[in-house]
C-alpha positions as CSV (number, residue, x, y, z in Angstrom):
1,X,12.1,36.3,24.8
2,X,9.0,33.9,24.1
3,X,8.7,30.0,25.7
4,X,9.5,29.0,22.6
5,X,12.5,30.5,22.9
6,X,13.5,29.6,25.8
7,X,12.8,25.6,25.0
8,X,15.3,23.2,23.4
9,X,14.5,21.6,20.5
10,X,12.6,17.8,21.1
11,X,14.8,15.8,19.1
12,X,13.0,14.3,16.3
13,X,10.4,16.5,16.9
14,X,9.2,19.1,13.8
15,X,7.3,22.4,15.4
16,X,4.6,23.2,13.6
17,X,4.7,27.4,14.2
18,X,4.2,30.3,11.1
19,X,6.6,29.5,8.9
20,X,5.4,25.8,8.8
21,X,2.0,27.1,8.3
22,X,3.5,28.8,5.1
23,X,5.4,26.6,3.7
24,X,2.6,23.7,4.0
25,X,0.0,25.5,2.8
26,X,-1.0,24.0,-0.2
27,X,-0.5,20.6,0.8
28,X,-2.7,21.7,4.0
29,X,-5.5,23.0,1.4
30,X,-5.4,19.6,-0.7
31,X,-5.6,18.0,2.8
32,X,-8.7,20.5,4.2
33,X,-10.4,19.6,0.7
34,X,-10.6,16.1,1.4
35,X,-13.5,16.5,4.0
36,X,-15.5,16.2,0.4
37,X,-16.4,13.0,-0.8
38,X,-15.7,14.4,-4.4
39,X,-12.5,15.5,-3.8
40,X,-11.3,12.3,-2.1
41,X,-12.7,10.2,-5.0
42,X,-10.8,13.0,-7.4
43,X,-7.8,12.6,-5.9
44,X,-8.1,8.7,-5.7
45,X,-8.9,8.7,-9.3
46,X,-6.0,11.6,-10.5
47,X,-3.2,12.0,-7.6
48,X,-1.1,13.9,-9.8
49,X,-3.5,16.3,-11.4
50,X,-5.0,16.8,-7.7
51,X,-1.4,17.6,-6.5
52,X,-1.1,20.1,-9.4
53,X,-4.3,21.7,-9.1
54,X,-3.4,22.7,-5.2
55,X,0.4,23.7,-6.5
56,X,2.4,21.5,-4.3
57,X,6.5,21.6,-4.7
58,X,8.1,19.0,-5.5
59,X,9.1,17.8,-2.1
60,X,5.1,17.8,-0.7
61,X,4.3,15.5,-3.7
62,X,7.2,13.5,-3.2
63,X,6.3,12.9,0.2
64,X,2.2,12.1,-0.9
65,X,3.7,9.5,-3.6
66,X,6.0,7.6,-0.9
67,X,2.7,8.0,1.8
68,X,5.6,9.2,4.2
69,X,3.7,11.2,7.0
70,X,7.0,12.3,8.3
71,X,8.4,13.7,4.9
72,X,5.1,15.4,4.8
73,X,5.0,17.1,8.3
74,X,8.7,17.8,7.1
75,X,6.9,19.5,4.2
76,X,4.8,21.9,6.6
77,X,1.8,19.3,6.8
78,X,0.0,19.5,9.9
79,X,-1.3,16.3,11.5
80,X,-4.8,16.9,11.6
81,X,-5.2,17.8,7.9
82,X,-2.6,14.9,7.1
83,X,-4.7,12.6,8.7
84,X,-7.5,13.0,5.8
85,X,-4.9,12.2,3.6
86,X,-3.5,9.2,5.9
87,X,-7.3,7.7,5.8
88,X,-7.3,7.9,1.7
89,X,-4.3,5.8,1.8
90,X,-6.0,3.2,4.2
91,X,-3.1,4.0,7.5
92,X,-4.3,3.8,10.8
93,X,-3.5,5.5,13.7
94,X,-0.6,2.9,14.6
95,X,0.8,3.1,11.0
96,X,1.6,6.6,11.1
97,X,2.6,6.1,14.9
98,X,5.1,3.6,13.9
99,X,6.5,6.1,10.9
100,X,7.4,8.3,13.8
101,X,8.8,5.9,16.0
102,X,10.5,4.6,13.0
103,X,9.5,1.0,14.4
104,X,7.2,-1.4,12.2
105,X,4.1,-1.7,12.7
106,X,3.7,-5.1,14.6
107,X,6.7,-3.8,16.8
108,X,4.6,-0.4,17.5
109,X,1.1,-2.5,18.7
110,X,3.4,-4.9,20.5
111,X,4.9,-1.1,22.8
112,X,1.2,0.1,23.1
113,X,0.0,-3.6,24.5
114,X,3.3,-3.9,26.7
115,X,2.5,-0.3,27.8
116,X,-0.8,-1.0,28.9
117,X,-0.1,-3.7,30.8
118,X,2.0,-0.9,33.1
């Protein structure tokens, strides 16, 4: 029996283990690619065709076109390539930290302020 095994589920939480790493791996790719200039301005310029070119499903583009980080970790996106992608689309940090608290984002600053003040 592994750890992971033996550890109840975080609520909320989407583990990121093999079969994640499968099933996001073409979103993963797009994501990797965008460490290029080019392909950031490509994908800026053709979102679609970029999406097609890397052969995302349905439910990975689905989750790029609504800028969802969660749908897109849901999708087998891991955080770190995802964050390429979150820059393109201009969120910060606290944006994609409120999409997981599912606060807004004034609400989200206002716990991290409140938190430091601890």
């Amino acid at each position: 029996m592994t750890s992971k095994d033996q550890m109840p589920p975080i609520p909320g939480t989407t583990i990121f283990d093999g079969a994640m790493a499968m099933k996001g791996y073409a979103l993963n790719k797009m994501c990797f690619s965008f460490n290029e200039k080019i392909n950031r301005d490509d994908f800026l310029a053709n979102e679609e065709g970029v999406m097609d070119r890397f052969g995302l499903t349905e439910e990975q583009k689905q989750a790029v076109r609504s800028r969802n980080v969660l749908q897109m970790i849901a999708a087998g996106g891991n955080i770190y390539y995802l964050a390429k992608l979150a820059g393109i689309f201009g969120l910060t940090v606290q944006d994609v930290g409120a999409q997981q608290t599912s606060m807004s984002v004034e609400d989200f600053k206002a716990k991290l302020l409140a938190a430091g003040d601890d």
